[in-house]
PQR file with spaces between the fields and no chain letter, atoms N, CA, C, O and H, PARSE charges and radii, in Angstrom:
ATOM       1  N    UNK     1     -67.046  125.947   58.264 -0.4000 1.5000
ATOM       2  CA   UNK     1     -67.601  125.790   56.951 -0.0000 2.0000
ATOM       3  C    UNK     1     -67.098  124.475   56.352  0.5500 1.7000
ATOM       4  O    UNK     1     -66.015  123.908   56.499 -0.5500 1.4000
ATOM       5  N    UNK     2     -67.954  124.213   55.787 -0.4000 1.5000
ATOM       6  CA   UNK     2     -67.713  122.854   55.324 -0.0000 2.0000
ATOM       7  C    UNK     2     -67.494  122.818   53.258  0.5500 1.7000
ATOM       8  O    UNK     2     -68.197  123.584   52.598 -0.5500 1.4000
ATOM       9  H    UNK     2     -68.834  124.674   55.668  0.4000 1.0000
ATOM      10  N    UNK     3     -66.594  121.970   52.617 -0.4000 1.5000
ATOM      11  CA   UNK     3     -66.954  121.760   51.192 -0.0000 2.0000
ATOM      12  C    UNK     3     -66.769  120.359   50.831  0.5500 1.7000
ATOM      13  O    UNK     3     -66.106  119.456   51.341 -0.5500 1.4000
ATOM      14  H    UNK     3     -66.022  121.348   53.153  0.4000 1.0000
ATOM      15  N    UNK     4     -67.421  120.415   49.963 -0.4000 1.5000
ATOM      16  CA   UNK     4     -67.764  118.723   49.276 -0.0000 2.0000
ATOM      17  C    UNK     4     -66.661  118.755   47.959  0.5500 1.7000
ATOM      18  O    UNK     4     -66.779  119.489   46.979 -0.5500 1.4000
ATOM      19  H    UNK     4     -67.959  121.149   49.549  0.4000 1.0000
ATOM      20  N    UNK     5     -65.874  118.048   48.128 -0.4000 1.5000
ATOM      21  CA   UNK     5     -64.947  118.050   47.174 -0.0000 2.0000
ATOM      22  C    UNK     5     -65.417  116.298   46.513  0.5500 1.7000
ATOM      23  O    UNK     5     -64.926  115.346   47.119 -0.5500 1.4000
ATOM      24  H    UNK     5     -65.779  117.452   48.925  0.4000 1.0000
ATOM      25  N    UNK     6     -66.188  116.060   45.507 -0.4000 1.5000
ATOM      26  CA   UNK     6     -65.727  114.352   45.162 -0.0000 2.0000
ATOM      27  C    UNK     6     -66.385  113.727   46.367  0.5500 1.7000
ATOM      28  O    UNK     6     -67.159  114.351   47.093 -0.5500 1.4000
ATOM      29  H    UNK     6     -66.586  116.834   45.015  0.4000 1.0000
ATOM      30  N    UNK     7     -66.037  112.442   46.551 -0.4000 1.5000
ATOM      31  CA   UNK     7     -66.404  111.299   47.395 -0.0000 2.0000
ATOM      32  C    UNK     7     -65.934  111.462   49.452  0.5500 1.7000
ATOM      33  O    UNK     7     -66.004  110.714   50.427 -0.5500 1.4000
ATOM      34  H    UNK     7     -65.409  111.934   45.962  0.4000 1.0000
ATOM      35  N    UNK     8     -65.495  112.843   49.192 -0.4000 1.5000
ATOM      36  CA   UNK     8     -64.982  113.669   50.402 -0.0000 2.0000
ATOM      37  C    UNK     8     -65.328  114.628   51.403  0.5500 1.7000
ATOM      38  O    UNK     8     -64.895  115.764   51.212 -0.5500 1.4000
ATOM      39  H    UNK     8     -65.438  113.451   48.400  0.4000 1.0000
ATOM      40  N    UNK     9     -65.939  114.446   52.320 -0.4000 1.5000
ATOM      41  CA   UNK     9     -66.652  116.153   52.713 -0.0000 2.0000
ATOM      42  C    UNK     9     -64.992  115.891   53.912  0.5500 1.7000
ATOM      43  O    UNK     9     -64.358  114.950   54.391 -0.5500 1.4000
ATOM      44  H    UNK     9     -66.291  113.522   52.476  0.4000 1.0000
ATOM      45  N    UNK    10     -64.934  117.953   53.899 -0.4000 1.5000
ATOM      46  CA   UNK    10     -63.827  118.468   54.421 -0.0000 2.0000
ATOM      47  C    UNK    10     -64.495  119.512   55.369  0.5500 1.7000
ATOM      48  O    UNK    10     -65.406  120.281   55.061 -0.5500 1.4000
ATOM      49  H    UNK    10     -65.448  118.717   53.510  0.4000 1.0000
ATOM      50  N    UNK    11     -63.849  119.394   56.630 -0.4000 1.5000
ATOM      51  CA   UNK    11     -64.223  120.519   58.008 -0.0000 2.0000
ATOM      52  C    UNK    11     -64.385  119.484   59.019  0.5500 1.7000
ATOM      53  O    UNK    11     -64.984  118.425   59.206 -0.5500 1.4000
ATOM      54  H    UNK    11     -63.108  118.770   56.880  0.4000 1.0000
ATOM      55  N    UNK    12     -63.549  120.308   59.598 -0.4000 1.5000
ATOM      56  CA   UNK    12     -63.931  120.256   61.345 -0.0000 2.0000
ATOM      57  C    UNK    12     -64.590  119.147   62.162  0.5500 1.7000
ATOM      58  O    UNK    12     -64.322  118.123   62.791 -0.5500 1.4000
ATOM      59  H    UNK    12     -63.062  121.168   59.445  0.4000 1.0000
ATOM      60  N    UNK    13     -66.064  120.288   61.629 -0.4000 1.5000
ATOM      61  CA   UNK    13     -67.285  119.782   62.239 -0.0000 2.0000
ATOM      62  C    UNK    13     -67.866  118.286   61.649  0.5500 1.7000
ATOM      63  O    UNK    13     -68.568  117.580   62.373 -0.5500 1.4000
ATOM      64  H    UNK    13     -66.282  121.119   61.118  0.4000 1.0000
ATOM      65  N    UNK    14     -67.469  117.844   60.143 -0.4000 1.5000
ATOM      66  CA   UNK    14     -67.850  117.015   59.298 -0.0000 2.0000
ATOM      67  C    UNK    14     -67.533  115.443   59.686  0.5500 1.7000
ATOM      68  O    UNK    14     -66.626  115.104   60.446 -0.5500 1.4000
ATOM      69  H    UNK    14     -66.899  118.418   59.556  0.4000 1.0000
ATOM      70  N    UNK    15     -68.368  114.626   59.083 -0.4000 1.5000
ATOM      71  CA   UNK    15     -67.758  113.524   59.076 -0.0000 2.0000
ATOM      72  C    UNK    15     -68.241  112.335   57.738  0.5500 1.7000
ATOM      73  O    UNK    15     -69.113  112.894   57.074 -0.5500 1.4000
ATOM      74  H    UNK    15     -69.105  114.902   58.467  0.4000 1.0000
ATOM      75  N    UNK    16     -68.072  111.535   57.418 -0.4000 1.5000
ATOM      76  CA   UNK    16     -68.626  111.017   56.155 -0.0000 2.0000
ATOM      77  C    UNK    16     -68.170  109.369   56.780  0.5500 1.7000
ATOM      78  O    UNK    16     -67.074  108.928   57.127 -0.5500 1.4000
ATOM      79  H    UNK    16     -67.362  111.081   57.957  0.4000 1.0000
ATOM      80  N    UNK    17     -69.721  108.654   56.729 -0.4000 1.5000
ATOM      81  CA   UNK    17     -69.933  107.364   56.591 -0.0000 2.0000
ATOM      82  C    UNK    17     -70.239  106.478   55.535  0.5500 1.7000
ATOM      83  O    UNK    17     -71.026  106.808   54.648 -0.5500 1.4000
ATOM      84  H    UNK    17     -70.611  109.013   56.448  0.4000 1.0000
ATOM      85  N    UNK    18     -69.788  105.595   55.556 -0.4000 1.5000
ATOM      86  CA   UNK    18     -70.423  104.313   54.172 -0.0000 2.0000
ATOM      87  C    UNK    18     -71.449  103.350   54.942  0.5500 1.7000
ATOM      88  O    UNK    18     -71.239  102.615   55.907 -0.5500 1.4000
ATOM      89  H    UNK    18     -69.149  105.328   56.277  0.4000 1.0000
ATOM      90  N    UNK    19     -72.246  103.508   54.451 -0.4000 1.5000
ATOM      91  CA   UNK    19     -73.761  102.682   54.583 -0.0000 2.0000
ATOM      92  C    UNK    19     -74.172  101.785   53.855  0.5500 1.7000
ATOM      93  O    UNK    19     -74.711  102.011   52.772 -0.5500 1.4000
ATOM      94  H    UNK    19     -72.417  104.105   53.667  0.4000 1.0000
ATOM      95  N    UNK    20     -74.007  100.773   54.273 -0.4000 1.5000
ATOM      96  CA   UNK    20     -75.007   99.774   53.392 -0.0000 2.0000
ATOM      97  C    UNK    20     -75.644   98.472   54.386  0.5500 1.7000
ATOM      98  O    UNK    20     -75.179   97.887   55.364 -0.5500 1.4000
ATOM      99  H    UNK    20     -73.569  100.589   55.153  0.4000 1.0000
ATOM     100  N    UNK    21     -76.951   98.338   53.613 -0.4000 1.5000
ATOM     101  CA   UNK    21     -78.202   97.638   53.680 -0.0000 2.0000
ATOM     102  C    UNK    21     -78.287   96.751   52.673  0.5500 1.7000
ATOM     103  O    UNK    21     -78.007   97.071   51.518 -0.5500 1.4000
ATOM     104  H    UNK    21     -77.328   98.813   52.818  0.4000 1.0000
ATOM     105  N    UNK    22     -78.806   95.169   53.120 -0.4000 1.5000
ATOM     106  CA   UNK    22     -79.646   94.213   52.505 -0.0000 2.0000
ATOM     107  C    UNK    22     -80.028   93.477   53.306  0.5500 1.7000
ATOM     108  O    UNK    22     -79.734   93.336   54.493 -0.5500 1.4000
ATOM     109  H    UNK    22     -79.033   94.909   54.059  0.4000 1.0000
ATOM     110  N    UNK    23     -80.975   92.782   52.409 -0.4000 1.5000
ATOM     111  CA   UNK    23     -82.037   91.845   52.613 -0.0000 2.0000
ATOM     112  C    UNK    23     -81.138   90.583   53.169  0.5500 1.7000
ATOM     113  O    UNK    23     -80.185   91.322   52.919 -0.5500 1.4000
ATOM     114  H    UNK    23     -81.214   92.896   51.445  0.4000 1.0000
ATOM     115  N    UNK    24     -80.650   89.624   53.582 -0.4000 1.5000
ATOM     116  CA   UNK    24     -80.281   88.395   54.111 -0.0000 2.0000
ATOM     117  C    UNK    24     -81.125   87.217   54.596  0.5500 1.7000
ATOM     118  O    UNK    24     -81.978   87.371   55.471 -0.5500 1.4000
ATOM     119  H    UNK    24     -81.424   89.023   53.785  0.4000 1.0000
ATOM     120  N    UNK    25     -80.836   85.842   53.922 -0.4000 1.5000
ATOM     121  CA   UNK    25     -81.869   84.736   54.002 -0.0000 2.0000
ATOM     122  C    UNK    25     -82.896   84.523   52.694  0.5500 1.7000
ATOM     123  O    UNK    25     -82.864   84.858   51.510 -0.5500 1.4000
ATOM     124  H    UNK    25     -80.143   85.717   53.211  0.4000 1.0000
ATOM     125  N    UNK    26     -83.926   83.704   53.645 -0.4000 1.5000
ATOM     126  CA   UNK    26     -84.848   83.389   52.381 -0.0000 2.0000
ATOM     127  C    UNK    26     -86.132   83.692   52.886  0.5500 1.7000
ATOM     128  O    UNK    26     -86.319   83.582   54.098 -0.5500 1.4000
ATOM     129  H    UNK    26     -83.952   83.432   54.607  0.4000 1.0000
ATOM     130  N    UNK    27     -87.368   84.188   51.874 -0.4000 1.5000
ATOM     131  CA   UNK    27     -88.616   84.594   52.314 -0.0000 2.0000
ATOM     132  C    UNK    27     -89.049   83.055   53.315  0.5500 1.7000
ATOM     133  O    UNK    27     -88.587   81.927   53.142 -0.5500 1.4000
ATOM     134  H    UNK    27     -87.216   84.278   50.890  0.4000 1.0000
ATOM     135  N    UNK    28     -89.788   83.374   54.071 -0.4000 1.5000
ATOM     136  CA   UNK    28     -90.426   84.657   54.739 -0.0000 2.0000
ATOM     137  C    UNK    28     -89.728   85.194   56.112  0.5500 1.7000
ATOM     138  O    UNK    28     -90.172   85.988   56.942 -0.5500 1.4000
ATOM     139  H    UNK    28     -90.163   84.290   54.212  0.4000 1.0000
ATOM     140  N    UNK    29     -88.361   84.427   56.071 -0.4000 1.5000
ATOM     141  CA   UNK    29     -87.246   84.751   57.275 -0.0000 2.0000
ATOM     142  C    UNK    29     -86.125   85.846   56.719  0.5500 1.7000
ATOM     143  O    UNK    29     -85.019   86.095   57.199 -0.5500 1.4000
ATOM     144  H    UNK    29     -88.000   83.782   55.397  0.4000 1.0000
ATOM     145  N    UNK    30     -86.660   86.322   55.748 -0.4000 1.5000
ATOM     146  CA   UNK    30     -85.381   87.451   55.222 -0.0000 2.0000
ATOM     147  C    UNK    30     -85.239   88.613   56.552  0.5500 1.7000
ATOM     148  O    UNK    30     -86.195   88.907   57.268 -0.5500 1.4000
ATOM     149  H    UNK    30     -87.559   86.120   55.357  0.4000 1.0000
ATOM     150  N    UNK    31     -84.218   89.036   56.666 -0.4000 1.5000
ATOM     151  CA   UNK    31     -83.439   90.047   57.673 -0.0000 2.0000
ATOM     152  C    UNK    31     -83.030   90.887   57.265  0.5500 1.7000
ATOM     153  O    UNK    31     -82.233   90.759   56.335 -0.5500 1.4000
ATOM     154  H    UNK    31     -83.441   88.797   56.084  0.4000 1.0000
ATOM     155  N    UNK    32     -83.374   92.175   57.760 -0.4000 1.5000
ATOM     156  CA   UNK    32     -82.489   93.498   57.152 -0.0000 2.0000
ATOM     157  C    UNK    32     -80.764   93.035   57.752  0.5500 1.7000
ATOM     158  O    UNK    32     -80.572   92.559   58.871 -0.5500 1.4000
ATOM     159  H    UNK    32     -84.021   92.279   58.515  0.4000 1.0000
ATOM     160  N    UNK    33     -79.667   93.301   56.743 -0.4000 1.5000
ATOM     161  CA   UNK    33     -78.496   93.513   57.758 -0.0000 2.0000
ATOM     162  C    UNK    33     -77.798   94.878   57.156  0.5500 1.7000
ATOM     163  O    UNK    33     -78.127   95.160   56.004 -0.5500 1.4000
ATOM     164  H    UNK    33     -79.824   93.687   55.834  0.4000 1.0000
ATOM     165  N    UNK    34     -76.825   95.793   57.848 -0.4000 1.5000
ATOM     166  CA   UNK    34     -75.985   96.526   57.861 -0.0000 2.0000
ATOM     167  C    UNK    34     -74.906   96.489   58.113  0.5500 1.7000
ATOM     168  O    UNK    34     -74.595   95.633   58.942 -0.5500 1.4000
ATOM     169  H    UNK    34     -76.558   95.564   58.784  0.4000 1.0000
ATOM     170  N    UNK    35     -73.807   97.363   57.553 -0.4000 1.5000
ATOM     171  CA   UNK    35     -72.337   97.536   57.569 -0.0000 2.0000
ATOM     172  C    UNK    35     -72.185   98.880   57.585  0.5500 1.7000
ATOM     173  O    UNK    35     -73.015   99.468   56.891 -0.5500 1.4000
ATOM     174  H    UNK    35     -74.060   98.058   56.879  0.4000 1.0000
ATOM     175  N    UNK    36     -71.386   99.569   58.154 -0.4000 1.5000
ATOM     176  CA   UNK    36     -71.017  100.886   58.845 -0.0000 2.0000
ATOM     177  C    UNK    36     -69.346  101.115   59.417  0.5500 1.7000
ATOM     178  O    UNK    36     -68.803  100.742   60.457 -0.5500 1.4000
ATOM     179  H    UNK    36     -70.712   99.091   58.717  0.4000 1.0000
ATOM     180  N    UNK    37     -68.838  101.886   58.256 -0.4000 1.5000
ATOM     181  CA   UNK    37     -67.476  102.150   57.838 -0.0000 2.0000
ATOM     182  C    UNK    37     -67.696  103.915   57.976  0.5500 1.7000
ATOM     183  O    UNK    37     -68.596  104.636   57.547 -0.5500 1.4000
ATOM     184  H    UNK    37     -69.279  102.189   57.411  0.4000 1.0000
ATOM     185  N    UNK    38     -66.462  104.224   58.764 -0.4000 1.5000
ATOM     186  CA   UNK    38     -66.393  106.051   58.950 -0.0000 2.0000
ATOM     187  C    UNK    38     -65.209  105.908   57.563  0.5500 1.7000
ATOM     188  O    UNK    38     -64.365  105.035   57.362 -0.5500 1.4000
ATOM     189  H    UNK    38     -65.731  103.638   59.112  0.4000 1.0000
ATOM     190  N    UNK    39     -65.526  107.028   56.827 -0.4000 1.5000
ATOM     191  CA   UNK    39     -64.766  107.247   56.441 -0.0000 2.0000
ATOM     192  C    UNK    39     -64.120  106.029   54.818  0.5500 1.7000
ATOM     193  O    UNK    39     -64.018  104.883   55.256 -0.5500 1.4000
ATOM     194  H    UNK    39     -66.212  107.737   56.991  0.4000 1.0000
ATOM     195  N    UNK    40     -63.894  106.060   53.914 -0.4000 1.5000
ATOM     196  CA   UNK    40     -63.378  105.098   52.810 -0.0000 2.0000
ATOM     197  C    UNK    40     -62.218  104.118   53.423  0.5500 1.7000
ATOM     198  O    UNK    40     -62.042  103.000   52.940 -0.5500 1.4000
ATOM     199  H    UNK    40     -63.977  106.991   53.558  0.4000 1.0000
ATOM     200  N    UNK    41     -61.672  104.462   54.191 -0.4000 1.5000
ATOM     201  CA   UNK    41     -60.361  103.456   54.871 -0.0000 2.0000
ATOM     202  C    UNK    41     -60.979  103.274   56.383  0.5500 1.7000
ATOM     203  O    UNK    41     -60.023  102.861   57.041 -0.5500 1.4000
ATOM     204  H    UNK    41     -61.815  105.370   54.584  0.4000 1.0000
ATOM     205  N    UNK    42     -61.794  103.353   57.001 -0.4000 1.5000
ATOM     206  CA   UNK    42     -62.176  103.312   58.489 -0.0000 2.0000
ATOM     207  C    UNK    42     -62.713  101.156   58.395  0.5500 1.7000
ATOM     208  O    UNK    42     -63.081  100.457   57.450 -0.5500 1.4000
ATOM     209  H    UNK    42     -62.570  103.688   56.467  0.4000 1.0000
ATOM     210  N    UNK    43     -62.484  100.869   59.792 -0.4000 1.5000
ATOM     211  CA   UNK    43     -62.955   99.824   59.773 -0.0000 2.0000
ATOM     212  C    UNK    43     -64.745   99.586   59.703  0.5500 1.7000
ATOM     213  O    UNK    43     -65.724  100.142   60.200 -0.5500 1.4000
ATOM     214  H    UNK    43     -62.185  101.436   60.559  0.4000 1.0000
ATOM     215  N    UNK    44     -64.488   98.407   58.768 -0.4000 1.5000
ATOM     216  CA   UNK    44     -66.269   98.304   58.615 -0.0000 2.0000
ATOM     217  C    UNK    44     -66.904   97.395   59.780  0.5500 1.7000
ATOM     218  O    UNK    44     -66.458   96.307   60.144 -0.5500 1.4000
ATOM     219  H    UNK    44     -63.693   97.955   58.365  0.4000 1.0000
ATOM     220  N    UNK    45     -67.845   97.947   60.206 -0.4000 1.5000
ATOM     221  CA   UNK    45     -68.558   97.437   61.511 -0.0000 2.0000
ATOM     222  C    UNK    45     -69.871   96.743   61.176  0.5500 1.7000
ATOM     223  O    UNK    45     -70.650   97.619   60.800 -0.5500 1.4000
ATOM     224  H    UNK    45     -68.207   98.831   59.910  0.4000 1.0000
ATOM     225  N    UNK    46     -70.523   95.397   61.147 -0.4000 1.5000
ATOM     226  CA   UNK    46     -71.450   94.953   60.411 -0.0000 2.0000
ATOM     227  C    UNK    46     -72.854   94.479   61.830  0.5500 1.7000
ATOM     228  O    UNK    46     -72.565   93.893   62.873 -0.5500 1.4000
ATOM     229  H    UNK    46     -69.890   94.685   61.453  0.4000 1.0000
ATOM     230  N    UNK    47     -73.871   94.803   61.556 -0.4000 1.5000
ATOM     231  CA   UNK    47     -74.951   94.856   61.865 -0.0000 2.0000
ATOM     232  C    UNK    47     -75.978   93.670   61.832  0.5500 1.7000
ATOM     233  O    UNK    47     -76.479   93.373   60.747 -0.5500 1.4000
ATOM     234  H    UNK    47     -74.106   95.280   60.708  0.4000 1.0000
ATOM     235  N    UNK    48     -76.335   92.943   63.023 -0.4000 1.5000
ATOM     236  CA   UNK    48     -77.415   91.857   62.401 -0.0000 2.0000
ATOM     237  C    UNK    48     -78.870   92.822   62.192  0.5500 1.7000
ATOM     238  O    UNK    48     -79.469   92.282   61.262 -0.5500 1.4000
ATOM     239  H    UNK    48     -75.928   93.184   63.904  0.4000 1.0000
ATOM     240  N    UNK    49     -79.718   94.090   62.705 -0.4000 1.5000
ATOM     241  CA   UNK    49     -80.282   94.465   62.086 -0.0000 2.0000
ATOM     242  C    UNK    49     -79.945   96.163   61.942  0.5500 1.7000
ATOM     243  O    UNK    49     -78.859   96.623   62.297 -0.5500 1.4000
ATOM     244  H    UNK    49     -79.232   94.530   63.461  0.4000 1.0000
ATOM     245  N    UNK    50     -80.868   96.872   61.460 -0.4000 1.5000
ATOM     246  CA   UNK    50     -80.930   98.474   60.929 -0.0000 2.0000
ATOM     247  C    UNK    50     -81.002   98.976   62.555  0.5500 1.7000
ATOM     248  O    UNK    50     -80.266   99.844   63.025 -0.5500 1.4000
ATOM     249  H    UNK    50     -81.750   96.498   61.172  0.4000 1.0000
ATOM     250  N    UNK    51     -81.861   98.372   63.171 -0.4000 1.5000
ATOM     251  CA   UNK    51     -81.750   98.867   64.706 -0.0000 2.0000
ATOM     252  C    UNK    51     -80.643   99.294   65.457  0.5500 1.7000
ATOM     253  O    UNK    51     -80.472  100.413   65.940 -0.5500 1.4000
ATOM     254  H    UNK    51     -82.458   97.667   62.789  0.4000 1.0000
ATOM     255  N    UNK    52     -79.830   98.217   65.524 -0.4000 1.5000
ATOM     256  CA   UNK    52     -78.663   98.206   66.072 -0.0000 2.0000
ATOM     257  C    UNK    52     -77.839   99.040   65.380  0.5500 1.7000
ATOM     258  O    UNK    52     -77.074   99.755   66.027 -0.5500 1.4000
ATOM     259  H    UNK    52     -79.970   97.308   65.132  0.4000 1.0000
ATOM     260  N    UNK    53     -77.847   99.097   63.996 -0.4000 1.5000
ATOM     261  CA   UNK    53     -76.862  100.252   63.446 -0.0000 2.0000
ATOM     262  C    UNK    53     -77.134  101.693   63.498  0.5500 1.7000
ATOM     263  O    UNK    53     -76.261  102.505   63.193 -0.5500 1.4000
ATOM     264  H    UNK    53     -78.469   98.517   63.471  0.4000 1.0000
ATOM     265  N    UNK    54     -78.277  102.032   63.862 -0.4000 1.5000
ATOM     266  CA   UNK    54     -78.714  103.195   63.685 -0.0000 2.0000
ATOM     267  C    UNK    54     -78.660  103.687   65.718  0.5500 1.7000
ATOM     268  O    UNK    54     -78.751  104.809   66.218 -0.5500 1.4000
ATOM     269  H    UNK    54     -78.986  101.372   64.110  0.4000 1.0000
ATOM     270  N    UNK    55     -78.506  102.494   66.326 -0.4000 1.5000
ATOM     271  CA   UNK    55     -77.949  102.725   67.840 -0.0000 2.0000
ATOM     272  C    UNK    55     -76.841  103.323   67.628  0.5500 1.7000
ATOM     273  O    UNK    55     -76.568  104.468   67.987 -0.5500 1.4000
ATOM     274  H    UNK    55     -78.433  101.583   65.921  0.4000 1.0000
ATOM     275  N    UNK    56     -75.951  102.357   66.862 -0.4000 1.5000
ATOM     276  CA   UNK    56     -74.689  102.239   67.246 -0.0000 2.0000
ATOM     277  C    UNK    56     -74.108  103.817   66.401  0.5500 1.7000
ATOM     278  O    UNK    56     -73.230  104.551   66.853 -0.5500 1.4000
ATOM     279  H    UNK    56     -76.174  101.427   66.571  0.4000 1.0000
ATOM     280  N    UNK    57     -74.843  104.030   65.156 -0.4000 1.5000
ATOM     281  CA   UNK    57     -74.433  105.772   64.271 -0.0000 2.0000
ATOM     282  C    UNK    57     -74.602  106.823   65.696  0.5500 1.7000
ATOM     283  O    UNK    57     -73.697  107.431   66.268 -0.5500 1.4000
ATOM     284  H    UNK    57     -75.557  103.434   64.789  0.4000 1.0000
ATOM     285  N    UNK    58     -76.193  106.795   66.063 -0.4000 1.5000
ATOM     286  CA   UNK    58     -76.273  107.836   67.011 -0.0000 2.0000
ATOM     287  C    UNK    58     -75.533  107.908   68.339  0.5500 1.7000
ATOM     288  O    UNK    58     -75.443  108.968   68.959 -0.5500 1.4000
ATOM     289  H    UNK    58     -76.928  106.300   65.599  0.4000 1.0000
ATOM     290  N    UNK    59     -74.944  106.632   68.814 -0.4000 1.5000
ATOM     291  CA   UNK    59     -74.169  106.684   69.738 -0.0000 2.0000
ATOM     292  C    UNK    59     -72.289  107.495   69.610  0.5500 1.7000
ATOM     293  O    UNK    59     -71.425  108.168   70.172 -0.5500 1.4000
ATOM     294  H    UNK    59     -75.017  105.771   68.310  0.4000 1.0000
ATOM     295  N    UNK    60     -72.539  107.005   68.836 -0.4000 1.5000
ATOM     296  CA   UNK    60     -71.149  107.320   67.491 -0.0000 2.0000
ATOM     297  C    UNK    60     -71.383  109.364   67.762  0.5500 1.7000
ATOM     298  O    UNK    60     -70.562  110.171   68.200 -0.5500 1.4000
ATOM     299  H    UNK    60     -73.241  106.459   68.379  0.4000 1.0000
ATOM     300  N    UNK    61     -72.612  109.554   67.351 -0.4000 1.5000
ATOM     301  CA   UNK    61     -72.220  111.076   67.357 -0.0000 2.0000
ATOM     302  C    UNK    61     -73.131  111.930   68.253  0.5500 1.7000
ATOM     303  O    UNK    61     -73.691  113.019   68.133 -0.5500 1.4000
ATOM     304  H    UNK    61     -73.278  108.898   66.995  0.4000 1.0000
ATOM     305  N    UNK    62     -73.075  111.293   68.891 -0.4000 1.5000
ATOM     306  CA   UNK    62     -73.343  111.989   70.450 -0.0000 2.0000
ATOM     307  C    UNK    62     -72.217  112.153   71.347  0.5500 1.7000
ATOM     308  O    UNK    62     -72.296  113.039   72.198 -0.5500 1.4000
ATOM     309  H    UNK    62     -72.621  110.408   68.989  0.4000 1.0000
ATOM     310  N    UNK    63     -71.056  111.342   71.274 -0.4000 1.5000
ATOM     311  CA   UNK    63     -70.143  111.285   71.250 -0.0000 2.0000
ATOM     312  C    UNK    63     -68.860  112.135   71.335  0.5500 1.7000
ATOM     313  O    UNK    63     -67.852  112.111   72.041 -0.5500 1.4000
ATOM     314  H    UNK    63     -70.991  110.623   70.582  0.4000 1.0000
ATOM     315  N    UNK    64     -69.280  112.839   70.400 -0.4000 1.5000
ATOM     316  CA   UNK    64     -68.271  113.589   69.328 -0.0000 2.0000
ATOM     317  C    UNK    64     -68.468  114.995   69.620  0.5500 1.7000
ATOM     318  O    UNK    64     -67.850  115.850   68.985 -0.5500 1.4000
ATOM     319  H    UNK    64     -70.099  112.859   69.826  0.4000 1.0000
């Protein structure tokens, strides 16, 4: 069982990522980029696009 306490999920099974997305460059060459941190103190891992981060999440918890 899992509970959400605040900026925290607690259990086991759980895990909690920080996500973030933007735009990078100038029209009409703008780039999605990403950054991908486990956890509020985990190292942040940065992304040239959403592709690769969303590899690199599901690889992450297949994993696990």
């Amino acid at each position: 069982m899992e509970e959400e306490t605040g900026a925290q999920l607690i259990g086991v099974d759980g895990r909690v990522y920080v996500l973030r997305v933007w735009y990078e460059g100038q029209a009409p060459t703008q780039h999605w980029r990403a950054s991908l941190r486990e956890g509020t103190h985990g190292e942040r891992r940065h992304f040239a696009s959403i592709d690769d981060c969303i590899e690199h999440l599901y690889g992450e918890l297949v994993r696990r």
